[in-house]
C-alpha positions as CSV (number, residue, x, y, z in Angstrom):
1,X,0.0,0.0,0.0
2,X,3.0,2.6,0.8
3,X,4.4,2.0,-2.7
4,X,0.4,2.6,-3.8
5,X,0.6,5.9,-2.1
6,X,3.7,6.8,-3.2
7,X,3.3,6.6,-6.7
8,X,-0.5,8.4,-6.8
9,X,0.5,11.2,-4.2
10,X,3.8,12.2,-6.6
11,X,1.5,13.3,-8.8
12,X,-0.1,15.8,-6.5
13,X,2.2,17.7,-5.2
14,X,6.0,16.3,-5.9
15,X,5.8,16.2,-9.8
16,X,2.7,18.2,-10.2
17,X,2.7,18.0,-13.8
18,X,2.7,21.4,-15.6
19,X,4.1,23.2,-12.5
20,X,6.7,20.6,-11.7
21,X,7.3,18.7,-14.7
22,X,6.7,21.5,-16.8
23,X,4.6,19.0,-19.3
24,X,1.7,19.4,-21.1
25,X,1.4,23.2,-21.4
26,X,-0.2,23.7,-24.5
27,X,-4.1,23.2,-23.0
28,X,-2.7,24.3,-19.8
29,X,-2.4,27.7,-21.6
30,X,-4.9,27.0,-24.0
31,X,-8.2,26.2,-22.5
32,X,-8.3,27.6,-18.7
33,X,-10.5,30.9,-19.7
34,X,-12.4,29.5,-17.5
35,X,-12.5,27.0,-14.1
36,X,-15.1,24.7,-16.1
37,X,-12.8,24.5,-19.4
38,X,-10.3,23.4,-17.0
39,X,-11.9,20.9,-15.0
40,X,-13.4,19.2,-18.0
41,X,-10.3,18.9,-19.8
42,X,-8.6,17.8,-17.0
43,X,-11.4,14.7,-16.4
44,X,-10.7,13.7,-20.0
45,X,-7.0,13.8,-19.3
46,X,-7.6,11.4,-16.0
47,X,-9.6,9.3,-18.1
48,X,-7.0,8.9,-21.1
49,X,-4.0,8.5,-18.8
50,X,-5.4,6.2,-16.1
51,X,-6.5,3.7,-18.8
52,X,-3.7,3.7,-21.1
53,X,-1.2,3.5,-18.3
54,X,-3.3,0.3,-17.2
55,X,-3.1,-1.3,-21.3
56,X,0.6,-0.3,-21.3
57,X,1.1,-1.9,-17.9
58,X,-0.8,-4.8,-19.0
59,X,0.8,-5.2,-22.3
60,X,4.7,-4.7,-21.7
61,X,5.7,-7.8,-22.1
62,X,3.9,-8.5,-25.1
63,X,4.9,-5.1,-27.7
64,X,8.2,-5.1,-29.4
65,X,10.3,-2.6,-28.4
66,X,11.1,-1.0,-31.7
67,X,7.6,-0.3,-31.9
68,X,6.0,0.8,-28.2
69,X,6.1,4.3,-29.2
70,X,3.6,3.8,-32.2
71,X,1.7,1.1,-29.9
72,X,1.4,3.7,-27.0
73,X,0.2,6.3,-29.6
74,X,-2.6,3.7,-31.2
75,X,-3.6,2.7,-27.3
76,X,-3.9,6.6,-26.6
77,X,-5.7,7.2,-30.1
78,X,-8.4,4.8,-29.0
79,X,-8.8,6.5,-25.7
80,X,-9.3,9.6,-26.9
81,X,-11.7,8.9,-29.8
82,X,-14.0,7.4,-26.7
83,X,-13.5,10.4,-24.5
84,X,-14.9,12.3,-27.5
85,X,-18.1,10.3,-28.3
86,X,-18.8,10.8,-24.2
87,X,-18.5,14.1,-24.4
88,X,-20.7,14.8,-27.4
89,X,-22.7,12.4,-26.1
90,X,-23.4,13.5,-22.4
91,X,-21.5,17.5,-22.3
92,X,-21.4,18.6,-26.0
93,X,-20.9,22.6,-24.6
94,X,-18.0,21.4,-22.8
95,X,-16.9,19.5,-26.2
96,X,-17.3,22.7,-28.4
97,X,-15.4,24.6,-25.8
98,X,-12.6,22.6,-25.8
99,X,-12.6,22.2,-29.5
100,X,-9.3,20.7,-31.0
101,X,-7.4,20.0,-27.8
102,X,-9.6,17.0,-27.1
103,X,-8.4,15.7,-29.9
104,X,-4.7,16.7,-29.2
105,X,-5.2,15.1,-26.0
106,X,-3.6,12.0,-27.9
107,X,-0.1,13.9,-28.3
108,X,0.5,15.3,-24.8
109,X,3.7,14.8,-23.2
110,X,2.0,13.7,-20.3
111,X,0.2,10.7,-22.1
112,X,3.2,9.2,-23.6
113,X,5.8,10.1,-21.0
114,X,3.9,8.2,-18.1
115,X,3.6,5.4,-21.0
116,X,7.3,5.2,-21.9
117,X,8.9,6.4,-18.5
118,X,6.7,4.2,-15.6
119,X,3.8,2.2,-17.3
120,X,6.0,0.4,-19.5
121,X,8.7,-0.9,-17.0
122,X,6.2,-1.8,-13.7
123,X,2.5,-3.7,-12.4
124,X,-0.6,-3.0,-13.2
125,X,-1.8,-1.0,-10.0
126,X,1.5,0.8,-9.5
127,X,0.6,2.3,-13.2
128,X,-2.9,2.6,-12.9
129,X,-1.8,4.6,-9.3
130,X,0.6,6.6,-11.4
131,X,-1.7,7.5,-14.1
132,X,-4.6,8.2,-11.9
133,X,-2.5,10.7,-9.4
134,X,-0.4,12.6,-12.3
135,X,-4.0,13.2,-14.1
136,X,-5.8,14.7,-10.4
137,X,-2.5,16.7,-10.2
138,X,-3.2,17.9,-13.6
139,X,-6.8,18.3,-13.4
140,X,-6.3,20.3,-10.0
141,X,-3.8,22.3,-11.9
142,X,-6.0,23.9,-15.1
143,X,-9.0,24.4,-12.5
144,X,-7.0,26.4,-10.3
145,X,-5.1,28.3,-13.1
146,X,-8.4,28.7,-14.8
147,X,-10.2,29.5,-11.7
148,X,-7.7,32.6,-10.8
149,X,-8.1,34.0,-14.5
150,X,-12.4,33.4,-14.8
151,X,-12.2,34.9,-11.3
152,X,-10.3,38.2,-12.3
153,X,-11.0,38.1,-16.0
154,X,-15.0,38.3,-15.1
155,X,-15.7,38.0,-11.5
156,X,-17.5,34.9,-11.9
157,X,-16.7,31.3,-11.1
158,X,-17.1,28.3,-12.4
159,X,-20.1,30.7,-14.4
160,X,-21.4,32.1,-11.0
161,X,-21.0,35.4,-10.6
162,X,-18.9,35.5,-7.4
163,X,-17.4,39.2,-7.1
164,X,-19.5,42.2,-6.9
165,X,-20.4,45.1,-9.1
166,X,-17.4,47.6,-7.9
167,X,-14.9,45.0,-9.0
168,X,-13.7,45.6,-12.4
169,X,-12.6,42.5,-14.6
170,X,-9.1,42.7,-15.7
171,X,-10.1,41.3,-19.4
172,X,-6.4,40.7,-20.1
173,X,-6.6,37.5,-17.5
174,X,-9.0,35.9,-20.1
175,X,-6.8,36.5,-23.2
176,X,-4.2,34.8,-24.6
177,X,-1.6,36.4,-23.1
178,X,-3.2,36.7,-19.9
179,X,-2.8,32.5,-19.9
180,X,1.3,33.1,-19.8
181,X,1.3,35.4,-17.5
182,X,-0.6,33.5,-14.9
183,X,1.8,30.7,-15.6
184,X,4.4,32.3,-15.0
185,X,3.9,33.9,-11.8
186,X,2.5,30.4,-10.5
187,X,5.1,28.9,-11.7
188,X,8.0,31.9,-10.1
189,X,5.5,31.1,-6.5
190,X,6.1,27.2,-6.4
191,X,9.8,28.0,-7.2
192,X,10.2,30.5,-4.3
193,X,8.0,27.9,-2.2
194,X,9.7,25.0,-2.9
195,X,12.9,27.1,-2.2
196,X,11.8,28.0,1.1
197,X,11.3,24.3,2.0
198,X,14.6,23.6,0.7
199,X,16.3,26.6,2.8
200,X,14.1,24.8,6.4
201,X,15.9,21.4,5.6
202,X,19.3,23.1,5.2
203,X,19.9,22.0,1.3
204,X,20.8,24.6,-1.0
205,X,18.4,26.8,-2.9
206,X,17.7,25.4,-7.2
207,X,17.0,27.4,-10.4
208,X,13.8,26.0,-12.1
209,X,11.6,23.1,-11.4
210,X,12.6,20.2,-9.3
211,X,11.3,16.7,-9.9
212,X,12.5,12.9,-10.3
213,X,10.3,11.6,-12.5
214,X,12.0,10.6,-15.1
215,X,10.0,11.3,-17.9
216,X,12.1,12.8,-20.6
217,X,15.5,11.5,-19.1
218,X,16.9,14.7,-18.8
219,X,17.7,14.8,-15.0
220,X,20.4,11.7,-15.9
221,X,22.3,14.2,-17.7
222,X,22.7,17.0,-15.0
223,X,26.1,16.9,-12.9
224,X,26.0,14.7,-9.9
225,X,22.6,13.4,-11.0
């Protein structure tokens, strides 16, 4: 059960994935006008990476290696084509909200990165742990990012109006733009934070993200790594 908890809770907090991993940015910035978009993407995500996680898991032993990328890619493919008919079956708004990033959803770094860097190479329920806590990290990501720019963008919430008439919405939060700059400063406040942490434990202070999971095989490459 510890190893169970250790490989769902990464996901939450440890290698949160676009503020930690710095993966899957592209809906991230793209779809988080407002808390709902983000929530709904981020239940599609869940569902996609859970499941293939578990059929990668399941079927490791059994793809040749020269060809697990394409076989993750088809086992993601088929996913996503179901997420879609469920949404245009039971949340068609959300659907033409999201648009073509529930489509891309197939493509994210996150999908194929759990695939290749954990799924591939342990059990079942250690993957299916993996997938299920990297997509509630995720999921809990855009709905907070989206839920700080619906809430200053247009004083509502999740479509309720929340603040009153004196506030003024700062439109930019709801533009493009407005997606980047939010990143950024969330992403400069769990630097500082996880800085701070560092400082209380006596380890020195880092530039940039800190994380071990071993997704794109970079961290291998850094000096004393």
């Amino acid at each position: 059960m510890s190893s169970l908890w250790k490989e769902f809770s990464k996901g939450l907090w440890k290698d949160l994935p676009p503020f930690k991993l710095v993966l899957g940015l592209c809906p991230v910035l793209a779809v988080t006008k407002t808390a709902y978009n983000g929530f709904g993407m981020g239940m599609a995500v869940i569902f996609v990476l859970a499941l293939s996680n578990l059929l990668v898991s399941l079927l490791r032993k059994v793809i040749p290696a020269k060809v697990r990328i394409a076989c993750f890619i088809v086992v993601a493919a088929s996913l996503v084509v179901c997420v879609e008919l469920l949404m245009q079956a039971y949340a068609y708004p959300l659907y033409q909200q999201l648009g073509i990033f529930v489509p891309l959803i197939v493509v994210n770094c996150i999908i194929l990165g759990r695939a290749e860097a954990f799924a591939s190479k342990n059990p079942v329920l250690l993957s299916v742990a993996d997938g299920l806590g990297m997509g509630i990290g995720f999921t809990i990501s855009l709905t907070f990012l989206g839920s700080i720019r619906e809430l200053l963008g247009t004083g509502q919430w999740f479509g309720m109006q929340v603040l009153s008439d004196w506030f003024e919405p700062v439109r930019f939060m709801v533009e493009a733009p407005g997606a980047f700059v939010c990143l950024g400063v969330l992403l400069a406040a769990m630097n500082a934070f996880t800085n701070w942490q560092r400082r209380t434990k006596g380890l020195e202070a880092v530039q940039g993200p800190v994380h071990d999971c071993k997704t794109c095989g970079m961290c291998a490459t850094k000096p004393g790594a």
